[in-house]
N, C-alpha and C positions, 0 to 999 in steps of 0.2 A: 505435553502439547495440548493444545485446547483449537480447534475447529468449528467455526461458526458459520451455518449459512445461512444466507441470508435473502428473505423473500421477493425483496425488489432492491432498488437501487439505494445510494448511502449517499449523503451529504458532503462532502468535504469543505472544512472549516480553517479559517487560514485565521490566526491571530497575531498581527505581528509588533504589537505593542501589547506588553504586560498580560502575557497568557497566566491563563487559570491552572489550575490541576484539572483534570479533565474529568474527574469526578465533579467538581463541579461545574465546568460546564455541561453536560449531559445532563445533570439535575435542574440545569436552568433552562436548557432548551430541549427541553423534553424528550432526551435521548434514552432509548432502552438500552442500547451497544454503543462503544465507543473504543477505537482504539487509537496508539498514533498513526500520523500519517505517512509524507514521503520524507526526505532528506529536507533541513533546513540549513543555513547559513548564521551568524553574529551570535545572539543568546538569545535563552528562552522570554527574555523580559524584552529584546529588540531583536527583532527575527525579517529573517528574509528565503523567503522557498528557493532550494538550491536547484537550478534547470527550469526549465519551460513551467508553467502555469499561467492557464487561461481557463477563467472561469463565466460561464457565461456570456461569451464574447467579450470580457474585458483581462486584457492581459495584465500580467502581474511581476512576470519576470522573463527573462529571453531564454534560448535554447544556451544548454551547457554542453560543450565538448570535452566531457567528461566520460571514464573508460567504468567508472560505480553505473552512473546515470543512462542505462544503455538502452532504455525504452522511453517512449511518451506512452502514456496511457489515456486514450480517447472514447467517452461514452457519451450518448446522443441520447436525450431523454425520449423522445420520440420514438426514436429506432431501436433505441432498446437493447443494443448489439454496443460490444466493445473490439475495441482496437487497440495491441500493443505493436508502437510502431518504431522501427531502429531510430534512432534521431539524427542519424546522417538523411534518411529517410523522407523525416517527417517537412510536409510543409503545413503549413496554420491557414484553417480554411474561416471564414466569418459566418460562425455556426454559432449562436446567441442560446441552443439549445443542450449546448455541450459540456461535458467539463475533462478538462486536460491538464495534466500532471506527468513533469516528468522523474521519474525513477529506476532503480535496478539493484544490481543485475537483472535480467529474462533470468531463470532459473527451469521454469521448463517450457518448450515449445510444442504442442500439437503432440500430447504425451511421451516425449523425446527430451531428455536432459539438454542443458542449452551450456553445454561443457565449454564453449566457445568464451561467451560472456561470462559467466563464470570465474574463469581462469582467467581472464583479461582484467577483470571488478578487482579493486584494491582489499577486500576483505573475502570474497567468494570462497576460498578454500580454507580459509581461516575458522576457529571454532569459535561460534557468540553464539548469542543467544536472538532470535531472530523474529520477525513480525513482518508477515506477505501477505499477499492479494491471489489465492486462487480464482480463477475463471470456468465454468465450465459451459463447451458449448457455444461460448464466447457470449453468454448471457446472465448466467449464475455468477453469482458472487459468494466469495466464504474467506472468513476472516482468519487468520492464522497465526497463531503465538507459542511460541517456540522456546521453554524456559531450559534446555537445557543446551548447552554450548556445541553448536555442531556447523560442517564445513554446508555449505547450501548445495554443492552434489549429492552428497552423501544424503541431505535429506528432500533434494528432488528425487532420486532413487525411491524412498522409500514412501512418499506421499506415493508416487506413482503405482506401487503397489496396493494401496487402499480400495477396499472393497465402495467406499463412499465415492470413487472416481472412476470405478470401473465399467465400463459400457460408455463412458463420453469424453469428449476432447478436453484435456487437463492444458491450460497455459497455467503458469506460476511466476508470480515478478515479484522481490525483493523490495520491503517499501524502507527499511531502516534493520536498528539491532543493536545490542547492546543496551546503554543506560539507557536509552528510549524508548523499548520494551515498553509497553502497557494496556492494560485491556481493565475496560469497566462491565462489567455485565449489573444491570438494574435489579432481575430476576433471580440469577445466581450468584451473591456475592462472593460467594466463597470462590469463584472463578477469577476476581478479582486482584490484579497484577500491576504496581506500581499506580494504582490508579490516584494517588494524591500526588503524581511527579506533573510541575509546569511543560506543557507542552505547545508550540505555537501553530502546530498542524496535525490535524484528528480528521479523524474516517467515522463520522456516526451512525446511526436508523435510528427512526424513529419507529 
């Protein structure tokens, strides 16, 4: 498991014609960190983001009524505060400062396993290999990559336990998993996990 946190806020990068290996895009746009992002649609070469995505007040795809896709995720450059919101839930505000992604399963809620979503998500109990979005605070960001095949309770269980989360409010959302696993780090290559695989949607820092 490799945990990364991260200073201020992350880019989200949508390619959906003829994506790169994310190694190089990060070398091209001056990424220090780079992982994948949420759930896509078609192929890596013709891609479409699976659920809600609005980036900067321009939208890109509709909301999915999907039982995987159980959150939007809402951050407000401004505000600085993030929002995971149920997507029966969510309405779409005309926030040009924003950026919105929807994914899942929730995996944990307000340091509470989110057993719910979970068990409902078409893979949540299942063993892969995994790649989330920690929160804490509902401010912090930490990137998370997960190489060894485990059910997403079993390892909100166990993040929840970490000394790195303890004293503040842990949310955890599910961004993908499996062959889509990957993480670039600039700094430490040896950290470095499927980072030559084409991907059409990455979570960077610069």
């Amino acid at each position: 498991m490799t945990i990364i946190s991260i200073a201020d806020a992350f880019d989200f990068i949508f390619i959906p014609s003829n994506a790169e290996s994310i190694d190089s895009v990060a070398e091209k746009g001056n990424y220090k960190i780079m992982i994948n992002g949420s759930f896509f649609g078609g192929t890596r070469l013709a891609a479409e983001h699976a659920g809600w995505l609005r980036l900067f007040g321009k939208t890109y795809s509709p909301i999915a009524a999907d039982r995987q896709l159980s959150h939007v995720f809402r951050y407000n450059l401004d505000e600085k505060k993030s929002h995971l919101i149920p997507y029966q839930k969510f309405r779409p505000v005309n926030d040009t400062r924003a950026i919105e992604f929807q994914t899942g399963p929730l995996v944990v809620d307000s340091n509470r396993v989110a057993q719910k979503y979970i068990a409902e998500s078409i893979n949540g109990l299942g063993k892969y290999t995994r790649i989330l979005l920690a929160i804490t605070d509902r401010r912090h960001f930490h990137f998370i990559t997960v190489r060894k095949r485990v059910a997403l309770d079993e390892l909100g269980n166990y993040l929840i336990s970490l000394s790195i989360f303890s004293n503040h409010r842990l949310d955890l959302v599910n961004l993908d998993g499996g062959p889509s696993v990957a993480l670039y780090v600039e700094k430490y290559p040896e950290l470095n996990y499927h980072a030559d695989v084409r991907l059409p949607i990455l979570l960077g820092v610069k």
